[in-house]
DOKEMI-37820 format. One record per residue (C-alpha): residue number from 0; x, y, z. Coordinates in Angstrom, 2 decimals. Layout:
DOKEMI-37820
(r NUM; (X; Y; Z));
...
end
This chain:
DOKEMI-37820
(r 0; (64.07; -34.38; 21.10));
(r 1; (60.85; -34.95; 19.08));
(r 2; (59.37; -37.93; 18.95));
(r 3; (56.24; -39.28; 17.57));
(r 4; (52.98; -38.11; 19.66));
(r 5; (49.95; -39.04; 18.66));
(r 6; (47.30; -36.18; 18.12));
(r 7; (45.69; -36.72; 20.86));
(r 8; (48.91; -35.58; 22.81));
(r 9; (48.97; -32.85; 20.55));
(r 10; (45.47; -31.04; 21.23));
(r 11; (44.99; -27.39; 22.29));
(r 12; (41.42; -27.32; 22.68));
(r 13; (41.35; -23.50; 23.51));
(r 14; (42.76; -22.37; 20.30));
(r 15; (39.81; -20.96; 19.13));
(r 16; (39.69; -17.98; 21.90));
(r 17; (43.45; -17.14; 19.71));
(r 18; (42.72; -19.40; 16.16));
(r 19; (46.62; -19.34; 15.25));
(r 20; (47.99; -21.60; 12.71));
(r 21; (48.28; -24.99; 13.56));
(r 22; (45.15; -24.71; 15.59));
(r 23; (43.80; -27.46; 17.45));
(r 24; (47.26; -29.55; 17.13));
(r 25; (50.69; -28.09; 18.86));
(r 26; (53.37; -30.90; 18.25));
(r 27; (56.02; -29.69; 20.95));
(r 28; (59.88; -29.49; 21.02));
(r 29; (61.62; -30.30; 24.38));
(r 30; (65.79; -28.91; 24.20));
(r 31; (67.90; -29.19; 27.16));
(r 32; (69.26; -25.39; 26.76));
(r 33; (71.84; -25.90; 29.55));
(r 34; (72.27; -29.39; 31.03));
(r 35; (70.74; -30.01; 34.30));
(r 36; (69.01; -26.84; 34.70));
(r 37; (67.44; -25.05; 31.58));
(r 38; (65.10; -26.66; 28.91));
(r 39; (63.36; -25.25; 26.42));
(r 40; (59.71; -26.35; 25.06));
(r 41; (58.83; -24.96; 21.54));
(r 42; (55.71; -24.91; 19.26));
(r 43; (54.85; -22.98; 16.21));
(r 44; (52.37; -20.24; 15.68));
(r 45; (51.27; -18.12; 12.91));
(r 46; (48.96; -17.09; 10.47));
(r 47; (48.67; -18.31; 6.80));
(r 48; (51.78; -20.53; 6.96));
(r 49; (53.95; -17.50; 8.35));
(r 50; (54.67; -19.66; 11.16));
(r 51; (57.70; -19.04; 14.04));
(r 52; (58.60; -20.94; 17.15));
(r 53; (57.18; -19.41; 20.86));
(r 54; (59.08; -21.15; 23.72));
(r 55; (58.55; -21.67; 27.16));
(r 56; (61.57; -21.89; 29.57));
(r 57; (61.77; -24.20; 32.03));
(r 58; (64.58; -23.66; 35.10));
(r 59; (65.58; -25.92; 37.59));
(r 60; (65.27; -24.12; 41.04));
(r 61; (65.92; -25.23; 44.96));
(r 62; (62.11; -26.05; 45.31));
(r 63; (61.30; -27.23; 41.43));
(r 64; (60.77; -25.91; 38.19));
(r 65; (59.93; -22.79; 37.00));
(r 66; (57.68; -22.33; 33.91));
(r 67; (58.55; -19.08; 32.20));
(r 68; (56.11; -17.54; 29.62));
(r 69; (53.74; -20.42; 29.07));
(r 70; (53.34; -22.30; 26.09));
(r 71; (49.79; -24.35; 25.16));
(r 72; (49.77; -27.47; 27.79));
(r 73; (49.16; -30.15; 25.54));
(r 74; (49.32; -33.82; 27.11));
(r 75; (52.59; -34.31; 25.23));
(r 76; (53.75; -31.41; 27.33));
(r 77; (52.43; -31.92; 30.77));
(r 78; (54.21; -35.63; 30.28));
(r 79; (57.29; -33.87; 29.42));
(r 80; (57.08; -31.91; 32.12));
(r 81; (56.54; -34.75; 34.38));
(r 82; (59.17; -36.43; 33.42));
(r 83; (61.33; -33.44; 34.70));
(r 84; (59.29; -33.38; 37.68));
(r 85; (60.44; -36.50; 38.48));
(r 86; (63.91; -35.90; 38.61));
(r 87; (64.40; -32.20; 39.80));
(r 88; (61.35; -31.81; 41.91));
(r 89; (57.41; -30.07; 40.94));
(r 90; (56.85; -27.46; 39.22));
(r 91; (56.09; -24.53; 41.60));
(r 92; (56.06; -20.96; 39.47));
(r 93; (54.49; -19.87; 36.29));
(r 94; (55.66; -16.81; 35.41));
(r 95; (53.56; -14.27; 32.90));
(r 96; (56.32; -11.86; 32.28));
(r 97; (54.23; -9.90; 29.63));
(r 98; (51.32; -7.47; 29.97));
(r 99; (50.34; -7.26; 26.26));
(r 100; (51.30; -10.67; 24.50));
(r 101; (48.26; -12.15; 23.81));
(r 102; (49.98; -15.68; 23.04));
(r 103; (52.01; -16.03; 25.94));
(r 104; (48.60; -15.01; 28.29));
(r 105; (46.20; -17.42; 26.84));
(r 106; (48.16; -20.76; 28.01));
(r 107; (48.51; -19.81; 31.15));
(r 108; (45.40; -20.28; 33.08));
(r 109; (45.50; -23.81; 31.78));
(r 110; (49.21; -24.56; 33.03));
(r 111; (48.12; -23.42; 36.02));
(r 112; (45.14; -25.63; 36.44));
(r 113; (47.81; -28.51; 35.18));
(r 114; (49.72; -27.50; 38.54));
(r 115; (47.17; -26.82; 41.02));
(r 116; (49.93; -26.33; 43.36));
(r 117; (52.09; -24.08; 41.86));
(r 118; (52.53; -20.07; 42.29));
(r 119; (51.31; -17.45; 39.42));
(r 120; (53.16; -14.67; 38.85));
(r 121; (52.10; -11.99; 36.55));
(r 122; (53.41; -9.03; 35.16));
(r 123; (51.34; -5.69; 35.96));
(r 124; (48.97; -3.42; 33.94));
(r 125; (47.41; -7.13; 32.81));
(r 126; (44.37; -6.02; 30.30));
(r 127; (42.32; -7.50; 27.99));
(r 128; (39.95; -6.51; 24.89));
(r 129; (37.36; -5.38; 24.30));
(r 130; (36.54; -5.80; 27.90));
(r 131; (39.19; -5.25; 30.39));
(r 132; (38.66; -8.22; 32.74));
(r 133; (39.54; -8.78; 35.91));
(r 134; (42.14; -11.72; 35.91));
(r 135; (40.22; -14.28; 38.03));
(r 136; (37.33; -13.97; 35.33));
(r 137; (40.63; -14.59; 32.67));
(r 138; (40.62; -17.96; 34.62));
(r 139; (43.89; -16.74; 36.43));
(r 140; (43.67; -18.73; 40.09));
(r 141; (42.83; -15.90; 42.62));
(r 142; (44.49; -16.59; 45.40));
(r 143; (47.42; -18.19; 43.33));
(r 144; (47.73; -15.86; 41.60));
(r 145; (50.93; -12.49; 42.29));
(r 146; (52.08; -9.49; 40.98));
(r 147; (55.87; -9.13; 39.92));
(r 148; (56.79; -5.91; 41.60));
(r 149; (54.23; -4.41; 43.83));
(r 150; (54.27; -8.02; 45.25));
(r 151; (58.02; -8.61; 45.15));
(r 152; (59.63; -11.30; 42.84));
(r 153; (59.54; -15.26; 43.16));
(r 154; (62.78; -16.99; 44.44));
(r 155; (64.93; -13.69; 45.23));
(r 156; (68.15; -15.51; 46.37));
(r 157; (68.10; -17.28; 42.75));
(r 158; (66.69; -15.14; 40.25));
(r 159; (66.99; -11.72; 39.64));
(r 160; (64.16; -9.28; 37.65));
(r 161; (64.09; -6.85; 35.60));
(r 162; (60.82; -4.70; 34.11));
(r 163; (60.56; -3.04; 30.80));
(r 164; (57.27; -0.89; 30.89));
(r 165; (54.72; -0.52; 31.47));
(r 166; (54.51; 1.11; 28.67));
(r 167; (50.97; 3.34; 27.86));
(r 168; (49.87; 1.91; 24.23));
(r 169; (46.74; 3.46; 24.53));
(r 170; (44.37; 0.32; 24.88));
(r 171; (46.33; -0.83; 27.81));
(r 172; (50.05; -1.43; 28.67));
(r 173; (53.46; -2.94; 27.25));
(r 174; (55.49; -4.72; 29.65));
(r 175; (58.18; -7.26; 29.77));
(r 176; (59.80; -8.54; 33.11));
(r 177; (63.70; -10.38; 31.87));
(r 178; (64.80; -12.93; 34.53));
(r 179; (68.24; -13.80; 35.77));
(r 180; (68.92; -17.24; 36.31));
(r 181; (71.98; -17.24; 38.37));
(r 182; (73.08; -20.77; 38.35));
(r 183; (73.19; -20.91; 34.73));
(r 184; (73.94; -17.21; 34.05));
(r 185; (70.94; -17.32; 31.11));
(r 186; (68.64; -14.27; 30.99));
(r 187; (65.37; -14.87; 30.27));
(r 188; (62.97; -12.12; 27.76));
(r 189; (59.72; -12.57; 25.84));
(r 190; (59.52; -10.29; 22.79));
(r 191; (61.86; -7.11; 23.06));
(r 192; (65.10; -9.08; 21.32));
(r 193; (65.33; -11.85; 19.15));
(r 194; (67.61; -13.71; 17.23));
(r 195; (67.35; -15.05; 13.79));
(r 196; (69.13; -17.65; 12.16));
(r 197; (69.88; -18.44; 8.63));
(r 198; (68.47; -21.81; 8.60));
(r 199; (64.89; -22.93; 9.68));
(r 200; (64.46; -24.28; 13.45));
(r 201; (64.54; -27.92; 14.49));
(r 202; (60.64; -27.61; 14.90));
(r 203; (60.16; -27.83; 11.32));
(r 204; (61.63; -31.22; 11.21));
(r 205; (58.56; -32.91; 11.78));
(r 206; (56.16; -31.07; 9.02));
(r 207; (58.20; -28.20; 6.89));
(r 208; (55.15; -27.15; 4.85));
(r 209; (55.01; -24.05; 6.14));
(r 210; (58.98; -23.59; 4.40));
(r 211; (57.90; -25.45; 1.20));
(r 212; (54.36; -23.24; 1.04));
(r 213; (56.64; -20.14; 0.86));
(r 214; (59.48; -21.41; -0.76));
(r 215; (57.31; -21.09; -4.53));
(r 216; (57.48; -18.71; -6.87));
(r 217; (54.29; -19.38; -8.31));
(r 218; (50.96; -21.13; -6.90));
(r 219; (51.59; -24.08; -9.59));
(r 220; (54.44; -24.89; -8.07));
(r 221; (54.50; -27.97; -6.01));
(r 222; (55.54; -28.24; -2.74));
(r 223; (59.01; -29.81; -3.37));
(r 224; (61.08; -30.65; -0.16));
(r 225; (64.64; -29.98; -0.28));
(r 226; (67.29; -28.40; 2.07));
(r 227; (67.56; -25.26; -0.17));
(r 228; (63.70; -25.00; -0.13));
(r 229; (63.48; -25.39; 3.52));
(r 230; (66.21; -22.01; 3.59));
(r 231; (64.17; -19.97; 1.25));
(r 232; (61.21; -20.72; 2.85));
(r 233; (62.19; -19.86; 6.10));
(r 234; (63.87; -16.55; 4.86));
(r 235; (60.70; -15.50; 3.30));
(r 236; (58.62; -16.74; 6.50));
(r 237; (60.84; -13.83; 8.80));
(r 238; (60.57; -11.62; 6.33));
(r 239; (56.48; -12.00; 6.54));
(r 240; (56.61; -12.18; 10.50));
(r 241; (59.36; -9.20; 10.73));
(r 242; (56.70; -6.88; 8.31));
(r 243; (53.63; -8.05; 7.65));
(r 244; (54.07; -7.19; 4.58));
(r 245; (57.66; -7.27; 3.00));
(r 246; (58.60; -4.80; 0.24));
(r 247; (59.70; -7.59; -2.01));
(r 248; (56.36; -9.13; -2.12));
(r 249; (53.62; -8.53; -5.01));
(r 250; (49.96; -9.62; -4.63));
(r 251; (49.06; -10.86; -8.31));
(r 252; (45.68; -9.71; -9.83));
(r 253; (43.05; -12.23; -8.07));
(r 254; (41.81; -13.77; -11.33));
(r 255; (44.99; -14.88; -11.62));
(r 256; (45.38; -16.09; -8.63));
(r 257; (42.44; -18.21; -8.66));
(r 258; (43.64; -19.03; -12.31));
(r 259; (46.19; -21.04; -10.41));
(r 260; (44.23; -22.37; -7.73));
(r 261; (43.82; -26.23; -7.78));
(r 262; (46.46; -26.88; -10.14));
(r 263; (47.81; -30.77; -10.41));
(r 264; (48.72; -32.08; -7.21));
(r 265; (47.63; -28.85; -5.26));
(r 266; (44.16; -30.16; -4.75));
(r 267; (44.80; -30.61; -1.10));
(r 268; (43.99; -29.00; 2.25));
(r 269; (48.51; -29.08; 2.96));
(r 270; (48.63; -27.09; -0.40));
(r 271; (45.85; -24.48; 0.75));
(r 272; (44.45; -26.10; -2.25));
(r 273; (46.82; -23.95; -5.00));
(r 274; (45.74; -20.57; -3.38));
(r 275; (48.94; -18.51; -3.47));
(r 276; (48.78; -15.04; -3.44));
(r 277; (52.58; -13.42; -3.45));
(r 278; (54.70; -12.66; -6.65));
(r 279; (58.64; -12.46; -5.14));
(r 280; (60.69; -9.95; -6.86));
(r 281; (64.18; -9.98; -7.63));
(r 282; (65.73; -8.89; -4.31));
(r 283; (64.11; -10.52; -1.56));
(r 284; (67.08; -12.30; -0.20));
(r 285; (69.23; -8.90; 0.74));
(r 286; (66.25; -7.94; 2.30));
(r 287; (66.46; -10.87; 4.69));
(r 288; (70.38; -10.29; 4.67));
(r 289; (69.62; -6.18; 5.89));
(r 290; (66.61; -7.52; 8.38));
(r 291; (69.27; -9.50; 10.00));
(r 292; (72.33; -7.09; 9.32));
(r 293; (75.10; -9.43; 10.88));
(r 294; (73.86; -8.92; 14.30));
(r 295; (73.00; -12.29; 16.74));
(r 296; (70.81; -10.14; 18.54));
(r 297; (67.48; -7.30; 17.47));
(r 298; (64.94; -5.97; 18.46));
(r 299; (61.96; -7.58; 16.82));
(r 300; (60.70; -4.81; 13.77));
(r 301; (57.29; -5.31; 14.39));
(r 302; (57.68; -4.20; 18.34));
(r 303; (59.60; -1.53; 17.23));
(r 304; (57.32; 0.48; 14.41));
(r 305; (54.63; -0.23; 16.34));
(r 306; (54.94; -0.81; 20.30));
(r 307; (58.72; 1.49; 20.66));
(r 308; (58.69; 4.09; 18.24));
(r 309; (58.06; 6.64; 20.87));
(r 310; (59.77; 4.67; 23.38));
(r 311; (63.73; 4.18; 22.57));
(r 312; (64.96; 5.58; 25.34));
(r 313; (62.98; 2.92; 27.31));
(r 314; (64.42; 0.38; 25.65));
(r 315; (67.69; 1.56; 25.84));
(r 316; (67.51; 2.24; 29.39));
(r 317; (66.59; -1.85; 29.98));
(r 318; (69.05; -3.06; 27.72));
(r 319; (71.72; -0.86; 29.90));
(r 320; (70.21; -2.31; 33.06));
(r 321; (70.17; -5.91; 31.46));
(r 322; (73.75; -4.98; 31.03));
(r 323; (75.05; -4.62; 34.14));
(r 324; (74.23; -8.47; 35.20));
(r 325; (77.59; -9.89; 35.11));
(r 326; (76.47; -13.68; 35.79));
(r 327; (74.59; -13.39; 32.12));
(r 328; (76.37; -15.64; 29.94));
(r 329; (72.96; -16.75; 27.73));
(r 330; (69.91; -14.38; 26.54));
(r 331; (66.90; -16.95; 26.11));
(r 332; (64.03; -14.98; 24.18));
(r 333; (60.30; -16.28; 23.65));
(r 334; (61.17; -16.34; 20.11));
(r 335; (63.27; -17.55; 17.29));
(r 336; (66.84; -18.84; 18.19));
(r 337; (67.89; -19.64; 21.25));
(r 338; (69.95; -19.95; 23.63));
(r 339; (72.07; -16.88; 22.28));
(r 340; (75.76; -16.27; 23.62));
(r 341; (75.43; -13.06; 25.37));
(r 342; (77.23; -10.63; 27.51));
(r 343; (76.57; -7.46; 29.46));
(r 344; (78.55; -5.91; 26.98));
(r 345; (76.49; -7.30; 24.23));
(r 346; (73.59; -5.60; 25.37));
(r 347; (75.65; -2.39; 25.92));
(r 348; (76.73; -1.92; 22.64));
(r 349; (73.15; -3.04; 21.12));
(r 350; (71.90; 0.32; 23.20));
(r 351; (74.66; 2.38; 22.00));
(r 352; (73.66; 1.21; 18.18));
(r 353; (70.13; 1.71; 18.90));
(r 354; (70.75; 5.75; 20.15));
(r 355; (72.83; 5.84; 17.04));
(r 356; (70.94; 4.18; 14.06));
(r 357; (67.88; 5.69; 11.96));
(r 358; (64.77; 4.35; 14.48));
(r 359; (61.59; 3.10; 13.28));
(r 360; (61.39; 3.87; 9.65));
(r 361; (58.70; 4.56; 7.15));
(r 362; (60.24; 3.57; 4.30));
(r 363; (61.33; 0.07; 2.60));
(r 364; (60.17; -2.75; 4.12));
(r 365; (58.75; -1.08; 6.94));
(r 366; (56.20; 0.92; 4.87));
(r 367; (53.16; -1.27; 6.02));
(r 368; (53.72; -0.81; 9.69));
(r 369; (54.49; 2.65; 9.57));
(r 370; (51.32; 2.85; 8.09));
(r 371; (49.51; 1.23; 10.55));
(r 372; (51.24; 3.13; 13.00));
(r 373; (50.19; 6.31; 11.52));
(r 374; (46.39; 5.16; 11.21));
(r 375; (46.43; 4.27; 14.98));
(r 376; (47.75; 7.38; 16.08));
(r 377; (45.31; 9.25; 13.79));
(r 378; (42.24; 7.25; 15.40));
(r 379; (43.76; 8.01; 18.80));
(r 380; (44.09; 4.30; 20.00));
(r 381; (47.94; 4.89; 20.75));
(r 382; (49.43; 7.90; 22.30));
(r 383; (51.43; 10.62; 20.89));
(r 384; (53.65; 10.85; 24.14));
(r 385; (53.41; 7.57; 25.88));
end
């Protein structure tokens, strides 16, 4: 549960090397996912308001805990995590399962410094920009510090592993390494699937002004709090985080946008101080509706315009692997909802859709990111045959 922290349990001072919305202050949610053995710990992150939980995993192993893609180690979280410590043993992995996501890479050379004693596992093709690093200058611990595959995988008889990638994206490499958890039957991913509810997440609970910021139709508006606003806002915060930039949304003419800008009881830092710049047309809410498309599981839109649209196949060809686990009764993504009921037929039929459906559009709501797609390839930053 989430109780109150004070915000000095709450501070992330290396936010500005990644200066993502709330900043400096990352109140945490701590779920018990599956009792005895999986927890999750969320936080937001965004930009502009668009804000959407990132989890870390936490399993219960033989020898301790294992700490799957890292979220910021705040005090508040390093005490919940010692409070687990203290009843199922110390926490001795971190796993980096991801070779490209910035977010889940930054925390991790801090957790790891929070448990000096503790393994580092990393997925390959690790790069960074606009210098590509070596990890030990990244603050990974060098001789801590493993690579999933060419160095084998961390507790074998209890976990199992499987890699998506790497993937060439030109400035370096996609990768995602899913993890079995046995005991519990829960597979573990970080960006490739997710799966979005209709309502906003528990995290909001404790400050839903990111929901009530989007949930206006014009910058006058106040920021009213009411179930029903908390829903809209949320649907028009996935629709943001799914596209960028949704085909529903206008941008009013600036002048008018200022026009509105410190209006009555929007003279405030929480209210961005009246500065709203996004006309919703008539519409927007089947738009959510064909984002989601009845499914419990998707692959993320953004990963797939720009990170898979010359890479189905690969996809498909991990999702048939994922499959074939027949302990998975969970999927646990880095992302959204979760845990979601899954089985290897789930993810079996989820390929078979994605073979048969239209694949990476340019048109609708996926217009923007086609279009950055197309500049990138035009600049030569991605490849045309990964």
């Amino acid at each position: 549960m989430m109780a109150p922290e004070s915000l000095a349990d709450q501070r992330w001072p290396w936010w500005p090397l990644l200066p993502l919305y709330p900043y400096g202050q990352r109140r945490t949610l701590v779920r018990e996912l599956i009792a005895d053995q999986v927890w999750s710990f969320e936080q937001l992150q965004g930009i502009y308001y668009v804000a959407v939980p990132i989890r870390m995993t936490v399993l219960r192993l033989q020898q301790g805990l294992l700490l799957y893609a890292p979220v910021a180690p705040t005090p508040e979280v390093r005490r919940h995590l010692a409070a687990l410590e203290q009843i199922h043993g110390p926490v001795c992995t971190i796993v980096l399962p991801t070779s490209s996501g910035l977010e889940h890479k930054l925390p991790v050379p801090a957790m790891a410094r929070a448990f000096p004693k503790a393994q580092v596992w990393v997925s390959s093709g690790q790069w960074s920009f606009p210098l590509n690093l070596p990890l030990s200058w990244l603050g990974f611990p060098a001789r801590r510090t493993h690579i999933l595959g060419s160095e084998g995988y961390p507790h074998p008889g209890e976990l199992e592993w499987c890699s998506l990638g790497p993937l060439n994206l030109g400035l370096g490499t996609f990768q995602e390494v899913a993890c079995l958890h046995r005991a519990s039957g829960s597979v573990l991913i970080t960006d490739a699937l997710v799966s979005i509810g209709d309502q906003p997440p528990q995290l909001f609970d404790a400050d839903p002004t990111p929901l009530l910021f989007h949930a206006r139709e014009r910058a006058e508006e106040p920021l009213v709090d009411s179930p029903a606003q908390r829903q809209r806002g949320w649907k028009r915060l996935v629709l943001f985080a799914s596209y960028l930039r949704p085909a529903s949304v206008a941008v009013p003419p600036l002048a008018q946008v200022l026009g509105h800008s410190l209006a009555a009881g929007l003279r405030q830092k929480r209210a961005h101080f009246g500065f709203y710049p996004f006309r919703w047309q008539p519409g927007w809410e089947q738009d959510f509706e064909t984002l989601r498309g009845g499914q419990s599981l998707q692959v993320a839109p953004v990963l797939e315009r720009l990170v898979f649209p010359r890479c189905r196949q690969a996809l498909v060809d991990w999702l048939v692997q994922l499959g074939r686990w027949g302990e998975m009764r969970w999927l646990i993504p880095a992302h959204y909802d979760a845990p979601v009921p899954c089985h290897g037929s789930d993810l079996e039929g989820l390929a078979n859709q994605l073979e048969q459906r239209s694949w990476a559009p340019d048109s609708g709501g996926w217009e923007v990111l086609a279009s950055i797609d197309r500049q990138l390839l035009r600049l030569g930053l991605v490849p045309e045959n990964p």
